[in-house]
C-alpha positions in Angstrom: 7.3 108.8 137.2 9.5 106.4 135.9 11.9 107.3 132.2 11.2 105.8 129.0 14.1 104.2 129.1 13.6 102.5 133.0 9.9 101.6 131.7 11.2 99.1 128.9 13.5 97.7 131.7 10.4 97.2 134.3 8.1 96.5 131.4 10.2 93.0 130.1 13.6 92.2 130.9 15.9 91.5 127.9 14.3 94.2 125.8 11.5 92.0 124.6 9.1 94.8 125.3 11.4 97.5 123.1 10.6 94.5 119.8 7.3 94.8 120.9 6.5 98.1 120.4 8.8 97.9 116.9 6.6 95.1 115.7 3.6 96.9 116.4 4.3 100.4 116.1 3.0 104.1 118.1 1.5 106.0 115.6 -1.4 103.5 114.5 -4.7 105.6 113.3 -7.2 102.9 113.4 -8.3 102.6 116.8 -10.5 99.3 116.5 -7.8 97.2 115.3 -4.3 96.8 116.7 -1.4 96.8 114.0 0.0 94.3 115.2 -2.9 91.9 114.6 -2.7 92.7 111.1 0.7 91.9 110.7 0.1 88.7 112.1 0.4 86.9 115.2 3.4 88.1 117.6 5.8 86.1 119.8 4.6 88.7 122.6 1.7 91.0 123.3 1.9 93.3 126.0 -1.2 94.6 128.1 -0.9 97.9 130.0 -3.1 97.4 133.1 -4.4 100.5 134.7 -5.5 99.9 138.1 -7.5 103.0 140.1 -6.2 101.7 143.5 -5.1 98.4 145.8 -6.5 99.9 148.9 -10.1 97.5 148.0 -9.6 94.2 148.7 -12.1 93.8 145.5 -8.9 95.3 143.2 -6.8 93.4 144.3 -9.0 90.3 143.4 -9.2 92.2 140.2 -5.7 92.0 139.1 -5.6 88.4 140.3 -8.1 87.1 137.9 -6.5 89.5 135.2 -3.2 87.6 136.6 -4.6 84.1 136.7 -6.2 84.4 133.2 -3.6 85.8 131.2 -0.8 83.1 132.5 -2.9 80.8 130.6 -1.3 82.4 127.4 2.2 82.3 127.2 1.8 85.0 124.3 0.6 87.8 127.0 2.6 90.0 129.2 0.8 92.4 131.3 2.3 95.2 133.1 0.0 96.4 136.0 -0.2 100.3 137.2 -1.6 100.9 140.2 -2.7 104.8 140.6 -2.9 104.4 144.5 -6.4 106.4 144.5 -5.2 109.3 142.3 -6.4 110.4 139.6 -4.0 112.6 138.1 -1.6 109.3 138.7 -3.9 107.3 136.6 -3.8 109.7 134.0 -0.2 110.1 133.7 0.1 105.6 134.1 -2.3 105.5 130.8 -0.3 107.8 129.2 2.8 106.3 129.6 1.4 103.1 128.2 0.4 105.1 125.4 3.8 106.7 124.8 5.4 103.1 125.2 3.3 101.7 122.7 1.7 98.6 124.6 -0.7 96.2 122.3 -3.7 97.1 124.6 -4.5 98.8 127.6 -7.2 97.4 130.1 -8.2 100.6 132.7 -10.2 100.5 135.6 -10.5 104.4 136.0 -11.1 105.8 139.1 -13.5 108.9 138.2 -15.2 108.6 134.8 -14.7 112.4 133.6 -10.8 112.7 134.6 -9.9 109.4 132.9 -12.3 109.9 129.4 -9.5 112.0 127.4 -6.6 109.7 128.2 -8.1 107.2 127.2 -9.7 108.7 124.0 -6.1 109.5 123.0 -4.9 105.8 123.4 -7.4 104.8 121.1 -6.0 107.8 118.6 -2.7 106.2 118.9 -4.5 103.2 117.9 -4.3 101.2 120.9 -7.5 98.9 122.1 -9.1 100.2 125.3 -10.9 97.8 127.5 -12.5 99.3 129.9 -13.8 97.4 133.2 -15.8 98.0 136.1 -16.4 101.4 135.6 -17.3 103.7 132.7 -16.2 106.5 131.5 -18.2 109.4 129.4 -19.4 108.8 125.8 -17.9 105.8 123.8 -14.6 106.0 122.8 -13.0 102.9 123.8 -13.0 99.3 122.4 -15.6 97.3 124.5 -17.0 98.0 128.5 -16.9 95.1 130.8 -19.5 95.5 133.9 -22.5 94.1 135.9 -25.4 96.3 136.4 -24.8 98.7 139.0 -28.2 99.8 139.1 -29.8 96.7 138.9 -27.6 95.5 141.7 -28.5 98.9 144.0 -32.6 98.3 143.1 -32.2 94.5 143.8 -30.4 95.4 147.4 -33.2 98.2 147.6 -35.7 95.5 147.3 -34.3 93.3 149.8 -34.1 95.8 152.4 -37.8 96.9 152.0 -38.5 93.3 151.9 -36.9 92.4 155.5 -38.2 95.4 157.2 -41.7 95.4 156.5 -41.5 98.4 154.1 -40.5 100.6 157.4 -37.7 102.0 159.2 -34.5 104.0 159.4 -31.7 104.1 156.9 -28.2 105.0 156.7 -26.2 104.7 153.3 -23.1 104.4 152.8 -21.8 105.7 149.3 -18.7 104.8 147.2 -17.0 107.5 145.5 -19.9 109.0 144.1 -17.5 110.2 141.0 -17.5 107.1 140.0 -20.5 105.7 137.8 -20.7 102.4 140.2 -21.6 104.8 142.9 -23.7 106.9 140.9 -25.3 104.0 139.7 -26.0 101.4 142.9 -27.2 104.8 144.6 -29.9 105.6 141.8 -31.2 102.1 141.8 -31.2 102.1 145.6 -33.4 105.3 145.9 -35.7 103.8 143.3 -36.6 100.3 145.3 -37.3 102.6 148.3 -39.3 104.9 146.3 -42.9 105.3 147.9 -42.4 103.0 150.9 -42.0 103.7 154.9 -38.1 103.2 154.5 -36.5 106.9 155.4 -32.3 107.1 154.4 -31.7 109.2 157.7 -28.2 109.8 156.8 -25.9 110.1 153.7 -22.2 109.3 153.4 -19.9 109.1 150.4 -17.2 106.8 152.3 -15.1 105.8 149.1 -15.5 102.8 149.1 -13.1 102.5 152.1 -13.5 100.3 155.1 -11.8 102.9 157.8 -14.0 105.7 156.3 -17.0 103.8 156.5 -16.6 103.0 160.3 -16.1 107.1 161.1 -18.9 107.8 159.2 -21.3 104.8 161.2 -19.6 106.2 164.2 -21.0 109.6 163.5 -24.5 108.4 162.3 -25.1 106.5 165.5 -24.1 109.6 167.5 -26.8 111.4 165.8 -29.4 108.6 165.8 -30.9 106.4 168.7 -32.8 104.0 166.1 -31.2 102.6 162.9 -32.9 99.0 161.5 -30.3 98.9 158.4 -27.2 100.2 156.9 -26.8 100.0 153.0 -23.2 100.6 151.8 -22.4 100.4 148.1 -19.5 97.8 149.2 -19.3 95.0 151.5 -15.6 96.4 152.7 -17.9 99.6 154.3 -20.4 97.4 155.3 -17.8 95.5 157.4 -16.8 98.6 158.9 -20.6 100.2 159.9 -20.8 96.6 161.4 -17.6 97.3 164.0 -18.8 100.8 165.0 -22.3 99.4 165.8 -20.4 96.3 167.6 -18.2 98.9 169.5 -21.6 101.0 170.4 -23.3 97.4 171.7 -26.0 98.1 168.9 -24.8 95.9 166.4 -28.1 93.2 167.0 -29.9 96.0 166.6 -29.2 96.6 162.9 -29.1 94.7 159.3 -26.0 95.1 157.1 -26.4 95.2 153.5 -23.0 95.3 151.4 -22.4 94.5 147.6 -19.0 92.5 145.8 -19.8 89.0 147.6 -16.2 88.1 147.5 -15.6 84.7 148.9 -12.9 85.6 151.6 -15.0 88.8 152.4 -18.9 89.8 151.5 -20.0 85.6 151.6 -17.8 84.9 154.3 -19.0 87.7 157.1 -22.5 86.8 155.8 -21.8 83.0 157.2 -20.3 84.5 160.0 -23.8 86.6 160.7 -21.8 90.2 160.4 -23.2 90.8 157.5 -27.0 90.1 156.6 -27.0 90.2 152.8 -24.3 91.0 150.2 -24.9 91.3 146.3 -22.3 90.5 144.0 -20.4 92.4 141.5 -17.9 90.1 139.3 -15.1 91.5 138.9 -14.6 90.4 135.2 -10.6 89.8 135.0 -11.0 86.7 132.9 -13.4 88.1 130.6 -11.1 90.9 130.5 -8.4 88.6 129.4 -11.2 86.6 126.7 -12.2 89.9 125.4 -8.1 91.1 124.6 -7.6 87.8 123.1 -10.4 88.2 120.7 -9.2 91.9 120.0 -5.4 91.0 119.5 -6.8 88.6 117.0 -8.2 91.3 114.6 -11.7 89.9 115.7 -14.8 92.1 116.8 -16.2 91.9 120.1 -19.3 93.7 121.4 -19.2 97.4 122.5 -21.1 96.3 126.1 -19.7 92.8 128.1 -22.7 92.4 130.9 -21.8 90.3 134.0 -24.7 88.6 135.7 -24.8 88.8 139.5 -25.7 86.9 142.4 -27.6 87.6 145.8 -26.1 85.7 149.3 -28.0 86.2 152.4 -28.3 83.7 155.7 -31.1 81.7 154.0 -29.0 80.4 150.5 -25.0 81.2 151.3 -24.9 77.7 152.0 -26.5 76.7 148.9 -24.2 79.4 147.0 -26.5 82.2 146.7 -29.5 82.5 143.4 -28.8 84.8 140.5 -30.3 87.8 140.8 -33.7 87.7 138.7 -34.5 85.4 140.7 -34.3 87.3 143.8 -36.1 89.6 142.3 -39.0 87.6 141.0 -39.0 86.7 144.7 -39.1 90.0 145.9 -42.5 91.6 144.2 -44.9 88.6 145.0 
């Protein structure tokens, strides 16, 4: 871990950062409210990103719409952390954002439990907490910016039932079931598929990882001669069940459902036909961005952000996908 001292030097050259943190203080008890937007507007605020990992291809587009949308604003620095998948890193980047004193911190916490304290102490030290993607336990932070993860599992639930006829063989591929996305796209999953002919013949908790994703296919087509679909709770492990079925010569065979619907990734392999459906799952850097602008300005914003999601399969990609209500309206008749 980086010094105090070799922080301020990452954090902004000149010692802009090291005024910063005078202007606005470390020992702030109101957690709501920044000092600093009290005192009145600052040349500089400074944003303390906390990234869980880079290894997701979804991240990355994270922290370039968090990039994108703060270079807008000439008033925002924003130092990125990324934890590299570890959660006692992520622990120890928030606090050292906390004991440098940024203006806010924006986290995207890899486990919800692990992460809950640190970030209950920022907001002590009277530091903002955004906190995006995925939650964390109870409700100490500033605002929580998301889509439905469970609405997004049930709608891909529905789908699935919808394609096969109500009947046929399974596998689903988890993310980090720590997580509350993974919790939460599981739960909603189970609950389309609830009293139908669709049987989950295997279970794997892949990490939202590509390369894990195609060991785990390659094991669950070992074990089972007939598989009509794999669910994974990303499209990155959906790409990767697809290319151990292709390597098996069973690939035809199968559907692949994914969720994220990046252009470059999820929408694109749908066009391509290697994947059949992805759900999307914005990744809310901009709103991010909005929603510290707002807070920075002494103004209130709301406790829960919801992001609205879309549905891509072969019949509307080209078209650019329909929201999701509608897909679900679609799905019950």
């Amino acid at each position: 871990m980086r010094t105090f001292k070799n922080f301020l030097s990452f954090a902004l050259p000149g010692g802009l950062f090291a005024l910063g943190m005078l202007l606005s203080g470390c020992g702030k008890s109101e957690p709501a409210t920044p000092a600093s937007a009290k005192k009145g507007a600052k040349a500089v605020y400074t944003i303390g990103m906390s990234q869980c990992n880079l290894g997701e291809p979804w991240r990355v587009q994270m922290n370039a719409d968090i990039k994108a949308a703060a270079a807008k604003h000439p008033n925002l620095h924003v130092i990125f952390k990324d934890a590299q998948n570890d959660t006692l890193q992520q622990r120890a980047d928030v606090e050292e954002f906390v004991s440098a004193g940024v203006d806010l911190l924006i986290i995207s916490p890899k486990e919800a439990a692990p992460l809950t304290e640190p970030v209950a102490r920022a907001m002590d030290a009277g530091i903002p907490v955004i906190v995006l993607d995925r939650r964390l336990l109870g409700d100490k932070f500033t605002c929580f910016i998301g889509a439905n993860n469970k609405e997004i599992g049930r709608a891909a639930g529905e789908w699935i039932v919808q394609k096969l006829g109500g009947q046929g063989n399974v596998v689903e591929l988890e993310g980090l079931m720590t997580s509350t996305p993974g919790q939460d796209r599981h739960a909603g999953f189970r609950e389309a598929i609830a009293g139908t002919g669709i049987k989950v013949i295997f279970v794997a908790d892949m990490q939202w990882l590509e390369p894990n994703a195609r060991q785990e296919m390659e094991s669950a087509l070992a074990r089972f001669p007939k598989i009509d679909c794999v669910f994974s709770h990303n499209d990155d492990g959906a790409h990767g069940a697809y290319l151990a079925a292709q390597a098996a010569g069973r690939a035809k065979q199968i559907l692949f459902v994914g969720i994220d619907a990046l252009p470059q990734e999820g929408i694109g392999w749908v066009k391509q036909g290697i994947l059949d459906a992805t759900f999307q799952y914005p990744t809310g850097g901009a709103e991010a961005i909005d929603a510290a602008l707002k807070i920075l300005a002494g103004k209130k914003v709301p406790k829960d952000i919801a992001l609205h999601s879309r549905f891509f399969d072969k019949a509307n990609v080209a078209t650019g996908g329909e929201p999701l209500k509608s897909f679900n309206a679609a799905a019950i008749k």
